[in-house]
C-alpha positions in Angstrom: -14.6 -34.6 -3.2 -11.0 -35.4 -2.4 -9.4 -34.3 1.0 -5.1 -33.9 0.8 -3.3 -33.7 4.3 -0.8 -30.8 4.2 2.4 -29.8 6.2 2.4 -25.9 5.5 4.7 -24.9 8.8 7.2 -27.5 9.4 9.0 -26.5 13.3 11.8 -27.6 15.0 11.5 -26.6 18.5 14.7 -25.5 20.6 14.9 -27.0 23.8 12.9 -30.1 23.1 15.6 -32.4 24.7 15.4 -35.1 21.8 11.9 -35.5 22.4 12.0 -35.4 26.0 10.7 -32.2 26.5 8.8 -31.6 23.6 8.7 -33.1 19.9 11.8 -32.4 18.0 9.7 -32.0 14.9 6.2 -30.1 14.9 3.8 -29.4 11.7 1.3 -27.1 10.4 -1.1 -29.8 9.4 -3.7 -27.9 6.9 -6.5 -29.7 4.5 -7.2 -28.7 1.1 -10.3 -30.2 -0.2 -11.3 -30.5 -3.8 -14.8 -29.5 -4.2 -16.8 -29.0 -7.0 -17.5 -25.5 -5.8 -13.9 -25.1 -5.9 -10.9 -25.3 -3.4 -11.0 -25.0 0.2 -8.2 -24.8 3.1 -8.6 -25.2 6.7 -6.1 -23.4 7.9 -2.9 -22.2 5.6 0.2 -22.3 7.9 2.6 -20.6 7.0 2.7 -18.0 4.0 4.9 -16.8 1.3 6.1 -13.7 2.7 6.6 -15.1 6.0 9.1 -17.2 4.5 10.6 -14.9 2.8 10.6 -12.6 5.5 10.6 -14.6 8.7 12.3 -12.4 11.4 10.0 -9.3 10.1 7.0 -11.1 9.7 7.0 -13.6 12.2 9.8 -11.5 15.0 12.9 -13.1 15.6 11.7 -14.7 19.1 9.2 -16.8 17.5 11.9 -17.6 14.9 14.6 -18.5 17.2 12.7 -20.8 19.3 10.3 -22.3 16.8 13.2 -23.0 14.3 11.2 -23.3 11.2 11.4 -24.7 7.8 11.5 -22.1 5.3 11.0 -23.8 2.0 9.2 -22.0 -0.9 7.6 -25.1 -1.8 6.1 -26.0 1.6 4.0 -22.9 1.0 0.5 -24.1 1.0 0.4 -22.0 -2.5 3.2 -24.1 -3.7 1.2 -27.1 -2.8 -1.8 -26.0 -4.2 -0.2 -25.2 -7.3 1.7 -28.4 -7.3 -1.2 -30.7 -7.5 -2.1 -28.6 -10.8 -4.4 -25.9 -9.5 -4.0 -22.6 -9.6 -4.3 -20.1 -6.1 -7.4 -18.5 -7.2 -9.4 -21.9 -7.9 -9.2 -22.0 -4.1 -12.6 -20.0 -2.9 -12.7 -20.9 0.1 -10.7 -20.8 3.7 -11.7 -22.0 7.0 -9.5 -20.7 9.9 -9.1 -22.5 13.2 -8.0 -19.3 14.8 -5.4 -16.6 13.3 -2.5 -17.3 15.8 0.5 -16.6 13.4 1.1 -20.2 12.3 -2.1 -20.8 11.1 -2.8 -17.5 9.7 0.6 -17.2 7.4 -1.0 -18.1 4.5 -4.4 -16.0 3.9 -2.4 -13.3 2.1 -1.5 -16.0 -1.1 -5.1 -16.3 -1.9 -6.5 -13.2 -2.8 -9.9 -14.5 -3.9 -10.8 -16.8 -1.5 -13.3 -15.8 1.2 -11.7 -16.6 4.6 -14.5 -18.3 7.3 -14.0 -17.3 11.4 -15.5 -17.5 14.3 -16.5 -13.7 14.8 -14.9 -14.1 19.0 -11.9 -14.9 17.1 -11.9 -11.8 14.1 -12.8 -9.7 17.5 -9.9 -11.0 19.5 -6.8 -10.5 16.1 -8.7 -7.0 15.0 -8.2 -5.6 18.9 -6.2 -7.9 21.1 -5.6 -7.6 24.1 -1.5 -6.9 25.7 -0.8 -10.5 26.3 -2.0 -11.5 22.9 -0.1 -8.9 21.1 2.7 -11.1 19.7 0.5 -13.7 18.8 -1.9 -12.4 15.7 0.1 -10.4 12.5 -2.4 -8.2 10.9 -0.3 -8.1 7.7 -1.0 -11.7 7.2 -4.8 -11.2 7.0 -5.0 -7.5 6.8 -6.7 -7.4 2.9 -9.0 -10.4 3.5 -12.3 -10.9 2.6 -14.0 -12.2 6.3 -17.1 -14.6 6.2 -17.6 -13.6 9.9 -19.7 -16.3 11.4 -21.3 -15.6 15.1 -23.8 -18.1 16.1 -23.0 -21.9 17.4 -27.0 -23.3 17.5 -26.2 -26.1 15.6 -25.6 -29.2 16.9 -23.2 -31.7 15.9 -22.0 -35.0 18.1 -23.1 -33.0 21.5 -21.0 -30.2 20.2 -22.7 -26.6 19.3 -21.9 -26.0 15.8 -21.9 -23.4 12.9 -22.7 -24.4 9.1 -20.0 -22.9 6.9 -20.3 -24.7 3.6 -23.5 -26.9 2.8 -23.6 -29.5 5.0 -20.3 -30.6 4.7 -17.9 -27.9 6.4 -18.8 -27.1 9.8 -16.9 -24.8 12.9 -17.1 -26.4 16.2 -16.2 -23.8 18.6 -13.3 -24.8 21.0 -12.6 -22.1 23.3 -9.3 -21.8 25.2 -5.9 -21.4 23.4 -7.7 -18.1 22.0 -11.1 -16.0 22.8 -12.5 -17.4 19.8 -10.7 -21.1 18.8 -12.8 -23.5 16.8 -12.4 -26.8 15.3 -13.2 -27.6 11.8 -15.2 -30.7 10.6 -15.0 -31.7 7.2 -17.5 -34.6 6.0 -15.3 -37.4 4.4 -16.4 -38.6 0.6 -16.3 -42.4 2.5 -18.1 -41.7 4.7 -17.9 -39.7 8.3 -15.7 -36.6 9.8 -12.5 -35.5 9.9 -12.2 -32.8 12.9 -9.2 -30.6 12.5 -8.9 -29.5 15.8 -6.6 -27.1 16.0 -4.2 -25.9 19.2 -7.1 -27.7 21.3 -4.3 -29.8 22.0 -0.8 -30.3 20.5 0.0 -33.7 21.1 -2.2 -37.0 20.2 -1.5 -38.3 23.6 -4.1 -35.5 24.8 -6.7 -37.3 23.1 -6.7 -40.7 24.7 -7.3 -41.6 28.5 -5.7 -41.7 30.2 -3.8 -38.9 28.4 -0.1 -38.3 27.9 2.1 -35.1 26.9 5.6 -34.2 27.3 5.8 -31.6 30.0 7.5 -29.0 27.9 4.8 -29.4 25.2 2.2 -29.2 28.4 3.8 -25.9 30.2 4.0 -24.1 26.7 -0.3 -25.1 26.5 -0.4 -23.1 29.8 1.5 -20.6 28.9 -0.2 -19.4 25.8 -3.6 -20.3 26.6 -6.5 -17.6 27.2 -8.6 -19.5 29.2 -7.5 -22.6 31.2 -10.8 -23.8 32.6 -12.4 -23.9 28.9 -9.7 -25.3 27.4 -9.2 -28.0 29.9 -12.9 -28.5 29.7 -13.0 -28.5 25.7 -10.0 -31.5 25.5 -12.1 -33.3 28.0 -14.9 -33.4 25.6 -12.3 -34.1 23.0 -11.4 -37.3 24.5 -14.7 -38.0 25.4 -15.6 -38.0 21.4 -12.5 -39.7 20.4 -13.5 -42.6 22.8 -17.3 -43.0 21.8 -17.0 -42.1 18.0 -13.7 -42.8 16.3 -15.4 -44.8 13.9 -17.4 -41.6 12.6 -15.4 -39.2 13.9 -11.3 -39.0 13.1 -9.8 -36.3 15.8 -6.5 -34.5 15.0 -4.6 -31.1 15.6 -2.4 -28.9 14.2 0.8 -29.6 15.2 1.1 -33.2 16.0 3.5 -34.9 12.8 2.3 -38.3 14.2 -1.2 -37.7 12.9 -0.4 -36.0 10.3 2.3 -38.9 9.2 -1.0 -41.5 9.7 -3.6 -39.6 7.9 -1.5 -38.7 4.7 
């Protein structure tokens, strides 16, 4: 099994003060792992389409303040394809929630069954008014769900859902959405990765005493669905990344810093 660190979604934020405020360069770190069941993604960034149409897919606020790259071959097709595969040897994606930058991408692989949380299916398929402008239904709208509901499993103190084998498990992370989850992928050395999602955005967040540009830190606040949860969910984050980084590598979407280190 071989695991490849992707950048499907790369932002440039406005406002972000030369780093001051926020990071002057965010990603859409994704994971494409070679199995030999096939390919799987966690998480897909952002898709064809939206790059072709960003102000109609994506709406021009998101466009305007997010500043993205809109490169063809940053695509996570494009990368797919680029390391010789094609888009239907990948059978498999794992979503850490369908917020539009994670999300982009379902729509380019038309065979692949897409794994969620079943809080989080719930939340994109009738959200509420305040989460409105955050799911696109066209992104997703023809996929084929693997809906998964119960967390008994447990893994590292964490409950847990099996999703592939043994190897591929959602770790639910409630807070940015109803329905959030991390992702843990086994490593082929030995140990975890946990993609963590938008349980935090900056790898300050993970260490303690923890650190986060207060732009980055307000816009967290802003978007979040439930601020007790989430607060307690990065607690528990650090808590892990403090007693198990030798098993356990922590990461999230957006931070270029980790994905920089673990490519």
């Amino acid at each position: 099994m071989t695991i490849h660190h992707l950048d499907a979604g790369t932002f440039h934020p406005r406002g972000s003060l030369g780093g001051r405020l926020a990071p002057e360069r965010l990603v859409a770190h994704c994971l494409l792992v070679e199995r030999p069941d096939g390919l799987l993604l966690v998480d897909t960034g952002l898709g064809r389409a939206d790059r072709a149409d960003p102000k109609g897919r994506l709406g021009p606020p998101f466009v305007a303040m997010m500043r993205p790259d809109l490169a063809p071959e940053q695509a996570a097709a494009a990368q797919v394809e680029a390391l010789g595969h094609s888009v239907d040897d990948v059978t498999d994606i794992v979503v850490t929630h369908l917020d539009l930058d994670h999300a982009g991408g379902i729509g380019d692989f038309p065979r692949a069954r897409v794994h969620v949380f079943g809080a989080e299916l719930d939340a994109a398929s009738k959200p509420l008014r305040r989460e409105s402008q955050r799911y696109v239904r066209a992104q997703w709208q023809d996929a084929t769900w693997e809906r998964h509901d119960e967390a008994g499993d447990g893994w590292f103190g964490f409950d847990s859902v099996t999703v592939l084998g043994d190897d591929v498990v959602l770790v639910p992370l409630i807070g940015h959405t109803r329905g959030h989850c991390g992702v843990a992928v086994r490593r082929p050395e030995g140990g975890w990765l946990l993609h963590a999602g938008d349980s935090y955005f900056h790898a300050g967040e993970k260490e303690t005493p923890r650190t986060c540009p207060s732009g980055l830190r307000a816009f967290q606040s802003l978007v979040q669905m439930d601020r007790r949860a989430r607060h307690a969910n990065q607690e528990r984050l650090r808590e892990l990344h403090a007693a198990h980084a030798d098993e356990v590598t922590v990461f999230c979407a957006h931070d270029a810093s980790e994905l920089d280190r673990l490519r």
